[in-house]
C-alpha positions in Angstrom: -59.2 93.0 23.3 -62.1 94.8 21.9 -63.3 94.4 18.4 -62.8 97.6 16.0 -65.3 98.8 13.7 -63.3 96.7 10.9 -63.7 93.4 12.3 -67.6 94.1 13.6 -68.1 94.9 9.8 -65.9 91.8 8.6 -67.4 89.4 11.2 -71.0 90.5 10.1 -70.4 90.4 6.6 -69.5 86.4 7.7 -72.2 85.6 9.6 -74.0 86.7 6.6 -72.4 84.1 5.0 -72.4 81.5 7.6 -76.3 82.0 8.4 -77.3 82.2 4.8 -78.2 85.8 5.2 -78.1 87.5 1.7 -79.8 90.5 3.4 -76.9 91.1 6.3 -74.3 90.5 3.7 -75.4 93.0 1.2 -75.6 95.4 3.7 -71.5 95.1 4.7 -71.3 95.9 0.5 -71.5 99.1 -1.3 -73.8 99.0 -4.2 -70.9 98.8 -6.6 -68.6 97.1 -4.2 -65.9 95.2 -6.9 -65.2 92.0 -5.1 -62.6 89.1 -6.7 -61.4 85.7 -5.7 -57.8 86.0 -6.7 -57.1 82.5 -6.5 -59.6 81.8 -9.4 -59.5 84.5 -11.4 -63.3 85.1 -10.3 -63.9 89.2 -10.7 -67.8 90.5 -9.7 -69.3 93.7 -9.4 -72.5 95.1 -7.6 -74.7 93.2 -5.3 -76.6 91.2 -8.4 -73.4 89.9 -9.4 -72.5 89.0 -5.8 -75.8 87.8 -4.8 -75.4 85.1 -8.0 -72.3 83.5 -6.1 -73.6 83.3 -2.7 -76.5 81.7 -4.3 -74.6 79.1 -5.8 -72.2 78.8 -3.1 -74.8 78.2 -0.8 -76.6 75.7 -3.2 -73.4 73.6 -3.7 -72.9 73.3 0.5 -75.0 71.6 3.4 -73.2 74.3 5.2 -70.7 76.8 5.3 -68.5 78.1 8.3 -66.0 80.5 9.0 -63.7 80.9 12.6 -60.6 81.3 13.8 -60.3 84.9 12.6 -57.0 86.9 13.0 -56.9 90.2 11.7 -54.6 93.0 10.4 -55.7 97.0 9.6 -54.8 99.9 8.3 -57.1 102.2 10.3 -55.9 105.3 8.5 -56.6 103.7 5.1 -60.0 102.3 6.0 -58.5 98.8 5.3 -58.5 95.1 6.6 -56.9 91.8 6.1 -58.3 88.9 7.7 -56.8 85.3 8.1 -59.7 82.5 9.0 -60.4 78.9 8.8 -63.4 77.7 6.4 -65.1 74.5 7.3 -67.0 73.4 4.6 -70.2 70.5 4.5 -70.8 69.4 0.6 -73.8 68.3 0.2 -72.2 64.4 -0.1 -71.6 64.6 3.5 -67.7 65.4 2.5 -65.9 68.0 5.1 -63.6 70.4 3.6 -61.2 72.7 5.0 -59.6 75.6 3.8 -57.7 78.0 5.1 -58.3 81.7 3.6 -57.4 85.1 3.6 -59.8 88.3 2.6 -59.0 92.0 2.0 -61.2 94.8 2.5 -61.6 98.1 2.0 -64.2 100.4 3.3 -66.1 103.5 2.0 -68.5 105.2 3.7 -69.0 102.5 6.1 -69.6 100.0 3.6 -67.0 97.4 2.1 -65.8 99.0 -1.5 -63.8 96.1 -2.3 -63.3 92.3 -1.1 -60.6 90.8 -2.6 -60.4 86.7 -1.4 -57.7 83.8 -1.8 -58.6 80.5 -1.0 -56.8 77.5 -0.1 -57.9 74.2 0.5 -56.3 71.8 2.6 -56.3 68.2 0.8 -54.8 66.0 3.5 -58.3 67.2 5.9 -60.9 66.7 3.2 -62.5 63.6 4.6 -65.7 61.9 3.7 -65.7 59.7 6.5 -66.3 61.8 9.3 -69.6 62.2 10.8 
């Protein structure tokens, strides 16, 4: 099947975030794009804002990846959901696992809003695998 405009915007946005982009990310955003992590109560707005918790995201992590994407839309309303795996490196070495879901809504070709839950999988954060 091929990919919508939707999920080319959501799987650039990630790749963004995979690859350390800040550049490719912030273009996915709009300028005042409001964007929350629901599971933590986390609320930012505008790219600054943003930018601030890629940075420390990416400062905390050897690496970050994201796969296994299954999406839903809503074409008509300019909206998608996305389910995904997160694998994440710490920088101890320690691999951990989340499994997340994202919602985003478009405006003029850019994402508006991001809302994120995130859910981490205790029994497969492991330190001992290499």
């Amino acid at each position: 099947m091929a990919e919508t405009i939707l999920q080319k915007r959501v799987l650039d946005y990630f790749r963004g975030v995979d690859q350390e982009d800040l550049a490719l990310i912030l273009t996915t955003l709009c300028q005042d794009c409001l964007f929350s992590v629901e599971t933590h109560g986390i609320v930012l707005k505008g790219h600054q804002e943003i930018s601030g918790m890629f940075q420390r995201l990416w400062s905390k992590h050897e690496w970050v990846r994201h796969d296994q994407f299954s999406f839903v839309e809503n074409a008509t309303n300019a909206e998608i959901a996305t389910r995904f795996r997160v694998t994440n490196m710490l920088k101890t070495g320690q691999l951990v696992y989340k499994s997340n879901c994202n919602f985003f809504t478009l405006k003029d070709e850019k994402f508006h809003t991001v809302r994120s839950e995130e859910h981490t999988s205790e029994l497969q954060s492991r330190s001992d695998i290499s």
